[in-house]
PDB file of N, CA, C and O in Angstrom, chain B, residues numbered from 101:
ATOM      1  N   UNK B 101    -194.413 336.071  60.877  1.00  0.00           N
ATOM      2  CA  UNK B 101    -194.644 334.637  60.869  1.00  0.00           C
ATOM      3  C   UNK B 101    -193.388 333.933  60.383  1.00  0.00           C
ATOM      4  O   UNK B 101    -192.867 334.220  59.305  1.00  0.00           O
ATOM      5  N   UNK B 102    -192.838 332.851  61.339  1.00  0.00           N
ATOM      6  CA  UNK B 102    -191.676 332.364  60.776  1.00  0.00           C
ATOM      7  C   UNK B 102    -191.908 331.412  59.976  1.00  0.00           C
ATOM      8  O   UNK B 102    -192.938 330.783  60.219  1.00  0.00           O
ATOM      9  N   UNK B 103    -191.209 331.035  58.965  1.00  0.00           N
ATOM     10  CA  UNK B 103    -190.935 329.907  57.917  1.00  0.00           C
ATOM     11  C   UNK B 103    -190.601 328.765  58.437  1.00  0.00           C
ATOM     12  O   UNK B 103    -189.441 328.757  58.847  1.00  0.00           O
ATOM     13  N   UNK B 104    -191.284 327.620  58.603  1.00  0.00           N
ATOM     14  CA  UNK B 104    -191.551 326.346  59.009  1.00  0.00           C
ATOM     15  C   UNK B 104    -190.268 325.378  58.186  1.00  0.00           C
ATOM     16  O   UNK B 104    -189.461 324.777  58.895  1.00  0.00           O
ATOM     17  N   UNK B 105    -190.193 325.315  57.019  1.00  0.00           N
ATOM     18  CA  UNK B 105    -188.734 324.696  55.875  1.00  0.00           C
ATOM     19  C   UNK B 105    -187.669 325.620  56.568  1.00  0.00           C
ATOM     20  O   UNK B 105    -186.605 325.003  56.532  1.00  0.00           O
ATOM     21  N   UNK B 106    -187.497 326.853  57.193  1.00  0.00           N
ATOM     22  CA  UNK B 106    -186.291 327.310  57.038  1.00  0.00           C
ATOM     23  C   UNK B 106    -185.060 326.428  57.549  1.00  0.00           C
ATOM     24  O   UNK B 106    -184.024 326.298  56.897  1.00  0.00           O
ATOM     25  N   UNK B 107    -185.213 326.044  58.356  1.00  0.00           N
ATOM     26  CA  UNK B 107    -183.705 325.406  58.758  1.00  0.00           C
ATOM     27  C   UNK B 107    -183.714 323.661  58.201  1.00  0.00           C
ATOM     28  O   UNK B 107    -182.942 322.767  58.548  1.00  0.00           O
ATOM     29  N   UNK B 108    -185.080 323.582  57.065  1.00  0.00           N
ATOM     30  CA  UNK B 108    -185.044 321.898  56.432  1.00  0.00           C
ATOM     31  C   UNK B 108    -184.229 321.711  55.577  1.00  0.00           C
ATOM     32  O   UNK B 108    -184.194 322.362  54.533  1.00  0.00           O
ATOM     33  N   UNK B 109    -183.244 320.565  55.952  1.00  0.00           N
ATOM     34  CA  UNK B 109    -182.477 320.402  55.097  1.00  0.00           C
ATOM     35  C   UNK B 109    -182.765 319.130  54.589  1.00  0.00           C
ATOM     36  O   UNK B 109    -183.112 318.318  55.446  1.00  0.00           O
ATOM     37  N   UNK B 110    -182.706 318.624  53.120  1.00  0.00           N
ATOM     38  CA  UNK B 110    -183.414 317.824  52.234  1.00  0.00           C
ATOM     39  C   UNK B 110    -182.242 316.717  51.351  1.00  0.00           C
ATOM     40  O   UNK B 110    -181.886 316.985  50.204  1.00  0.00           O
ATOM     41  N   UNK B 111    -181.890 315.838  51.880  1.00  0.00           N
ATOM     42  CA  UNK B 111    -180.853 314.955  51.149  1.00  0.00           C
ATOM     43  C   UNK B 111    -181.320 314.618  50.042  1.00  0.00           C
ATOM     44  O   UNK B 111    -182.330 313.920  50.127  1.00  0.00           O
ATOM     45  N   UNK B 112    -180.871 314.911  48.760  1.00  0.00           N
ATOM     46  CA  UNK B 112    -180.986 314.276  47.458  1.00  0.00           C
ATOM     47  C   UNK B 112    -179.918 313.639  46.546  1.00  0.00           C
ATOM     48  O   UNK B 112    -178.752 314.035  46.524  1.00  0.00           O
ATOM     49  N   UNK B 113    -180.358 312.693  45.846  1.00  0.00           N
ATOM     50  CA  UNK B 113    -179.301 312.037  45.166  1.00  0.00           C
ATOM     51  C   UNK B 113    -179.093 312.509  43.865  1.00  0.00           C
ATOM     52  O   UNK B 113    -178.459 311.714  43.171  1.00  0.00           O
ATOM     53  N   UNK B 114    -179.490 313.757  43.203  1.00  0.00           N
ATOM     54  CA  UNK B 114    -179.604 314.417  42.345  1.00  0.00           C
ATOM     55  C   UNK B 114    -179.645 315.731  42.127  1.00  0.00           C
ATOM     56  O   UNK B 114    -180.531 316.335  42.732  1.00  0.00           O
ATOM     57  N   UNK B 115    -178.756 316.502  41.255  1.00  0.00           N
ATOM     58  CA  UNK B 115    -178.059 317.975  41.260  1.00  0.00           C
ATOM     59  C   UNK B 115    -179.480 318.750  40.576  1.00  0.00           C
ATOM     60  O   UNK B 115    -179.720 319.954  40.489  1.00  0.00           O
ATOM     61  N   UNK B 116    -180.149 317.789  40.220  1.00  0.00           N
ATOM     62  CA  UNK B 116    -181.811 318.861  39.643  1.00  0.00           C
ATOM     63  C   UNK B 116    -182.937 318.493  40.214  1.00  0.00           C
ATOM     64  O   UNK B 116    -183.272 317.339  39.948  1.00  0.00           O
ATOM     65  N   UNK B 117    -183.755 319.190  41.033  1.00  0.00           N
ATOM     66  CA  UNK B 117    -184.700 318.586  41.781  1.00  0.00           C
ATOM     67  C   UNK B 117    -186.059 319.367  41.697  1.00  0.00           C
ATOM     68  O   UNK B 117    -185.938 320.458  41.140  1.00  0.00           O
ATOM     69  N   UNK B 118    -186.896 319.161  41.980  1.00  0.00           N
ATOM     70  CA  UNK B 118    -187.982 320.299  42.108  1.00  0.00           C
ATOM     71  C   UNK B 118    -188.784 320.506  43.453  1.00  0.00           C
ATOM     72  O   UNK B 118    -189.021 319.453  44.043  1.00  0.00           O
ATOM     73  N   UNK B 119    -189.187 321.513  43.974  1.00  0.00           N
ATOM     74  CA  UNK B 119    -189.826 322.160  45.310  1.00  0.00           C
ATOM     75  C   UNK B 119    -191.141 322.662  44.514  1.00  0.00           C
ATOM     76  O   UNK B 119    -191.526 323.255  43.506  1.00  0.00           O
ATOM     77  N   UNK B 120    -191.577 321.960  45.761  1.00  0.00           N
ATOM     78  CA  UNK B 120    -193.215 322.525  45.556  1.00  0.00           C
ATOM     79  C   UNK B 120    -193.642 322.937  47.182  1.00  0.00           C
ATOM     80  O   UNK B 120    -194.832 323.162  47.402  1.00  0.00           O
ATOM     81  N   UNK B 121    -192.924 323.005  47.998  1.00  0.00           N
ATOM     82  CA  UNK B 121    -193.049 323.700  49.604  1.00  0.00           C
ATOM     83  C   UNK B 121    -193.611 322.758  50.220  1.00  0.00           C
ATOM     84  O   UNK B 121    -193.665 323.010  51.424  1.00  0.00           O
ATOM     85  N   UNK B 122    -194.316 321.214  49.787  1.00  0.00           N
ATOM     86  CA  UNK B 122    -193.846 320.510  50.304  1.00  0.00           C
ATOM     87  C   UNK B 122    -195.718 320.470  51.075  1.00  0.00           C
ATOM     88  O   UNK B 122    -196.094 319.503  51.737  1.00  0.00           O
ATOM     89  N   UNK B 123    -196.359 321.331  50.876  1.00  0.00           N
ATOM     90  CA  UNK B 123    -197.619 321.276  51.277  1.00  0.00           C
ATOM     91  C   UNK B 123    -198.938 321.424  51.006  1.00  0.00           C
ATOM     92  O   UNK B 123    -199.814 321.995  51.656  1.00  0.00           O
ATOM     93  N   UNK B 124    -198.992 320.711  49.731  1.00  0.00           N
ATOM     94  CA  UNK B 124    -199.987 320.503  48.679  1.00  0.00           C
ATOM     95  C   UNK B 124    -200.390 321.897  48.741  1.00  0.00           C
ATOM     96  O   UNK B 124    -199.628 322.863  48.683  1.00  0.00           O
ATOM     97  N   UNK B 125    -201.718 321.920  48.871  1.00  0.00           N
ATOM     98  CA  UNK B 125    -201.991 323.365  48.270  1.00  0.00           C
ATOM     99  C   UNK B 125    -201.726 324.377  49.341  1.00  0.00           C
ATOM    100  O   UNK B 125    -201.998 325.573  49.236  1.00  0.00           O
ATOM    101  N   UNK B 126    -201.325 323.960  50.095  1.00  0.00           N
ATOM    102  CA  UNK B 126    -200.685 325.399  50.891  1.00  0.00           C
ATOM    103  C   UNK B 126    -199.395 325.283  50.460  1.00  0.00           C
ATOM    104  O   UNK B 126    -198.750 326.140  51.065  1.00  0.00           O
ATOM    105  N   UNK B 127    -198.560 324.554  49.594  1.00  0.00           N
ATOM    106  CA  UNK B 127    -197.227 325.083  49.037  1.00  0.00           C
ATOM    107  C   UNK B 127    -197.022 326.322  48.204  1.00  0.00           C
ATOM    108  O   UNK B 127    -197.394 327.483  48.375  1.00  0.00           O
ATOM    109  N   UNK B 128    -196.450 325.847  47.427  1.00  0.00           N
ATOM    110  CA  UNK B 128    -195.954 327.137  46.638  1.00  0.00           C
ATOM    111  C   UNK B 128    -195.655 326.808  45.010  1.00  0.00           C
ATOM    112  O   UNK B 128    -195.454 325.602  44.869  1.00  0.00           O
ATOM    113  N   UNK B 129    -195.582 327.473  43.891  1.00  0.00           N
ATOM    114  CA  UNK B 129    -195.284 326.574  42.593  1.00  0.00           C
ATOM    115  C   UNK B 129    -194.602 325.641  42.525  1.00  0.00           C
ATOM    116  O   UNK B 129    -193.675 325.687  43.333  1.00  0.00           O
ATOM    117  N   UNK B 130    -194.631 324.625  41.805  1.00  0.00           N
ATOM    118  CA  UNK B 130    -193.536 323.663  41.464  1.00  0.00           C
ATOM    119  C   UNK B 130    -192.087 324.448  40.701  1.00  0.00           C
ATOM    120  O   UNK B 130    -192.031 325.108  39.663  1.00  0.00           O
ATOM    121  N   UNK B 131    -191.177 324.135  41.515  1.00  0.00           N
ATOM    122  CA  UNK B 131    -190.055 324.947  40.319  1.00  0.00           C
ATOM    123  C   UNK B 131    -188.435 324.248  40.458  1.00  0.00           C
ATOM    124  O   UNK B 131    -187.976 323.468  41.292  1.00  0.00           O
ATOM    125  N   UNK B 132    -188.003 324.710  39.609  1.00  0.00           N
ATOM    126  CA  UNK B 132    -186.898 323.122  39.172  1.00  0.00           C
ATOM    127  C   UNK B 132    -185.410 323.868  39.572  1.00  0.00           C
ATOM    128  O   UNK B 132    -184.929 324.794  38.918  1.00  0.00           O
ATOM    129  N   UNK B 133    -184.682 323.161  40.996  1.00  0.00           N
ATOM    130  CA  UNK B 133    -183.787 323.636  41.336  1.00  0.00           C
ATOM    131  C   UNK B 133    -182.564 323.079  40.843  1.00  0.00           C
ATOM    132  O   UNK B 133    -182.427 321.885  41.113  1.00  0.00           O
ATOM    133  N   UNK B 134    -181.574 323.653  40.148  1.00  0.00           N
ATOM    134  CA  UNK B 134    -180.136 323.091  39.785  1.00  0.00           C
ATOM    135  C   UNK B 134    -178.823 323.354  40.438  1.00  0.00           C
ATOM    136  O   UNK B 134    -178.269 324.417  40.160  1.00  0.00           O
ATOM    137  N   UNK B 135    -178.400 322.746  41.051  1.00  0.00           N
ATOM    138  CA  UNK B 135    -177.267 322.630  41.943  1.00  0.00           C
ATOM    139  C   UNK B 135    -176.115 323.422  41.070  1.00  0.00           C
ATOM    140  O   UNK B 135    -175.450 324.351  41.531  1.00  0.00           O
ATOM    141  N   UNK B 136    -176.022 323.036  40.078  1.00  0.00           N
ATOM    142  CA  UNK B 136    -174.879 323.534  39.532  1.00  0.00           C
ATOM    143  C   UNK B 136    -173.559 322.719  39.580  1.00  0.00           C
ATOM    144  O   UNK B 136    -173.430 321.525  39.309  1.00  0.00           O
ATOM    145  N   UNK B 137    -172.548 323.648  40.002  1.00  0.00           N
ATOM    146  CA  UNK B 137    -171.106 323.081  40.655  1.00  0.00           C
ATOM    147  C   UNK B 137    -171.190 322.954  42.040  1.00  0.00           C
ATOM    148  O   UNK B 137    -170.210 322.813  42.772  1.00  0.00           O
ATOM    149  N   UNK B 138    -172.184 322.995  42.354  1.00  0.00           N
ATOM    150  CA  UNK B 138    -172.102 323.321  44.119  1.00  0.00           C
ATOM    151  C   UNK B 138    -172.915 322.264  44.455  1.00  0.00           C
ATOM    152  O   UNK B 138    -173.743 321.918  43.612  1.00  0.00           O
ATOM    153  N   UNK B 139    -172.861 321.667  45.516  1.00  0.00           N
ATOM    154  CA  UNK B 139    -173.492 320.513  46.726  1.00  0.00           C
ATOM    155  C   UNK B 139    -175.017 320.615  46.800  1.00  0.00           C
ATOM    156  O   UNK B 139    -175.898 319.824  46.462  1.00  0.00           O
ATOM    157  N   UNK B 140    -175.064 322.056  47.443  1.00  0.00           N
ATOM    158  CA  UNK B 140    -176.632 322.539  48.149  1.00  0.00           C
ATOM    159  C   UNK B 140    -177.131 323.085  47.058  1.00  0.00           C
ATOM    160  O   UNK B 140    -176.439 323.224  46.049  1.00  0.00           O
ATOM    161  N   UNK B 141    -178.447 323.480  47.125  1.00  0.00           N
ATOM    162  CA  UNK B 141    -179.480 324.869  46.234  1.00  0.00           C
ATOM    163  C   UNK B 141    -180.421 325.170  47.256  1.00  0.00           C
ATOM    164  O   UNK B 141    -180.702 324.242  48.014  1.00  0.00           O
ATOM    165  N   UNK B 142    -180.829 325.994  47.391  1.00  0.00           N
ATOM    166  CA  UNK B 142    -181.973 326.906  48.133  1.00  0.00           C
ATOM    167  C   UNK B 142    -183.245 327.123  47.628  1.00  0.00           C
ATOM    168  O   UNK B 142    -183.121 327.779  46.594  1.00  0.00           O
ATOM    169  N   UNK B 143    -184.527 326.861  47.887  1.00  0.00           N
ATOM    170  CA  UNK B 143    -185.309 327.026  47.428  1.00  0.00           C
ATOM    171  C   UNK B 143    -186.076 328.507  47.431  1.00  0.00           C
ATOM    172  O   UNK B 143    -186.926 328.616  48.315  1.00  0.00           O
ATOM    173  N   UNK B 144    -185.931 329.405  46.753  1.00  0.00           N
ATOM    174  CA  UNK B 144    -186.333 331.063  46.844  1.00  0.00           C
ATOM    175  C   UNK B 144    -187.878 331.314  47.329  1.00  0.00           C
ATOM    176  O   UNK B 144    -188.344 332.416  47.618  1.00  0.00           O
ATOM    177  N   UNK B 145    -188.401 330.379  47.350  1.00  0.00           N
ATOM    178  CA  UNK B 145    -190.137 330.506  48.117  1.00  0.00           C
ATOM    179  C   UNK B 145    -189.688 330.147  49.685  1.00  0.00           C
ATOM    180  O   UNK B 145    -189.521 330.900  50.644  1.00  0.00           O
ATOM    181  N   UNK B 146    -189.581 328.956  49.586  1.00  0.00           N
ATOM    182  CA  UNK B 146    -189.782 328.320  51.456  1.00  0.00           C
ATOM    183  C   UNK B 146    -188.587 328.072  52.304  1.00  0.00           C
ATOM    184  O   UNK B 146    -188.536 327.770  53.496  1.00  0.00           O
ATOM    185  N   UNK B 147    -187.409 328.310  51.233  1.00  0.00           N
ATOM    186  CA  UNK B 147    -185.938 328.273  51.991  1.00  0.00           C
ATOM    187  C   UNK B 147    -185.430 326.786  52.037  1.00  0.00           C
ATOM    188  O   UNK B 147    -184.247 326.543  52.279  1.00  0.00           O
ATOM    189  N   UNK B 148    -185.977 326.202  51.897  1.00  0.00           N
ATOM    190  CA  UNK B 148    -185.791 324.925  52.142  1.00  0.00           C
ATOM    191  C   UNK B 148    -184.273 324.401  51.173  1.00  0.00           C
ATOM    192  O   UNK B 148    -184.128 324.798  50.017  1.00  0.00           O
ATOM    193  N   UNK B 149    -183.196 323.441  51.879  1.00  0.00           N
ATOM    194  CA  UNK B 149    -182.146 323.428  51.412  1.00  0.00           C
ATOM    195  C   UNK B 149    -181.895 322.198  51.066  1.00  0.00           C
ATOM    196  O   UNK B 149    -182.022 321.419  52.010  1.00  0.00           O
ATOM    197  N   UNK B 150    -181.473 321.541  49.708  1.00  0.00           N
ATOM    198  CA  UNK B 150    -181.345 320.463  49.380  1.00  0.00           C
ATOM    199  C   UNK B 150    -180.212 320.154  49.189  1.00  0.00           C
ATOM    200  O   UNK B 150    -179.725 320.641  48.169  1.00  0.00           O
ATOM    201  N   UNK B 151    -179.338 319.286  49.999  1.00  0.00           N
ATOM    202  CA  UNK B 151    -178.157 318.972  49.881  1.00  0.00           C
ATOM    203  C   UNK B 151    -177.933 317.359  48.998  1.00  0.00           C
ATOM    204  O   UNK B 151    -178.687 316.430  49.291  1.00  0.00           O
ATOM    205  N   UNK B 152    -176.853 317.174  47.938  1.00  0.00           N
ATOM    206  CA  UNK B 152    -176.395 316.387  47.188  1.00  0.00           C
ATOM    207  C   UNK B 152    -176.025 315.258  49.071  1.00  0.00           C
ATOM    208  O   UNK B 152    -175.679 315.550  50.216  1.00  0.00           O
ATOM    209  N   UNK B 153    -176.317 314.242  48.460  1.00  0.00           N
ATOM    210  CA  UNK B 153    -175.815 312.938  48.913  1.00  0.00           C
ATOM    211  C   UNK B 153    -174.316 312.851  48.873  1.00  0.00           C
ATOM    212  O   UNK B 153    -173.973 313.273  47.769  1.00  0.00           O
ATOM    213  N   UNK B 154    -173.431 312.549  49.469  1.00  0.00           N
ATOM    214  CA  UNK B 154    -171.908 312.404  49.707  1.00  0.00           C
ATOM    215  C   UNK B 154    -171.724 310.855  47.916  1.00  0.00           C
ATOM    216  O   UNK B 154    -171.102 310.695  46.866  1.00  0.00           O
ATOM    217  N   UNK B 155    -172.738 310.219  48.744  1.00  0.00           N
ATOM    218  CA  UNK B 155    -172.884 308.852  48.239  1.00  0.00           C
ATOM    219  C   UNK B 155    -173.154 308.603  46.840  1.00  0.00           C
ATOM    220  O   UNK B 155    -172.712 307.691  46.141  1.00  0.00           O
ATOM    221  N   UNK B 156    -174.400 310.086  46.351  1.00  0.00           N
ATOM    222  CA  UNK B 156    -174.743 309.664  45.231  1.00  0.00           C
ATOM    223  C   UNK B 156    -173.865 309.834  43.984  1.00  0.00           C
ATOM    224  O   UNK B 156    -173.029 310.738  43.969  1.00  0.00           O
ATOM    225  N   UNK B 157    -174.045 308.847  42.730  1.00  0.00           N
ATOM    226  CA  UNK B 157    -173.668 308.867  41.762  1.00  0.00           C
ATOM    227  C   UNK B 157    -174.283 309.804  40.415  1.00  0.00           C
ATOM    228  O   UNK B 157    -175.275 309.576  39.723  1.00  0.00           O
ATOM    229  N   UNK B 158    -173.314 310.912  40.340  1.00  0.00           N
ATOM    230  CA  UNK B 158    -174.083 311.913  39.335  1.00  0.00           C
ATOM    231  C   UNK B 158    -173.666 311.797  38.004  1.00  0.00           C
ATOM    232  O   UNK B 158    -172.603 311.559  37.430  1.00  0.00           O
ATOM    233  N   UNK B 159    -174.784 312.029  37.697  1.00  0.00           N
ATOM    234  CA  UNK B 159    -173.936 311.575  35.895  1.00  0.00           C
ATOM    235  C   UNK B 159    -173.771 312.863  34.965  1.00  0.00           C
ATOM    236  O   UNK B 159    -174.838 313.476  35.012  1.00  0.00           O
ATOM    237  N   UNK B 160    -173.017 313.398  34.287  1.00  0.00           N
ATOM    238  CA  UNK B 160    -172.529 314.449  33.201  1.00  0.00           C
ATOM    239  C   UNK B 160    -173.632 314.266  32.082  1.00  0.00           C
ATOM    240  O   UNK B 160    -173.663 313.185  31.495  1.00  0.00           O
ATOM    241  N   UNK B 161    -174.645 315.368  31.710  1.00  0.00           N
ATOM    242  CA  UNK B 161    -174.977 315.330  30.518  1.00  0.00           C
ATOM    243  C   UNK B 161    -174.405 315.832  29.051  1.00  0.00           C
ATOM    244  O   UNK B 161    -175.046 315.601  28.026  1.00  0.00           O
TER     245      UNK B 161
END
């Protein structure tokens, strides 16, 4: 069965985000993705790929 998110790619304006698969209770846990130094993160349940905004303004904690 193929993965429906695999090739979704998800614009966000923020390097910490959270995935929940996006399909109420047929998703998957809520769990909190951190970009890091890098643009994208991958979500390890549904694949799903969240890419940083060119645009957005990130702030240093």
């Amino acid at each position: 069965m193929a993965n429906s998110n695999q090739n979704e790619v998800i614009i966000v304006s923020q390097t910490r985000i959270a995935c929940d698969g996006g399909g109420g209770a047929l998703g998957h846990p809520k769990v909190w993705l951190d970009m890091g130094q890098d643009n994208t993160v991958r979500c390890k349940y549904c694949d799903r790929v969240f890419a940083l905004d060119p645009n957005a303004v990130t702030v240093a904690h």
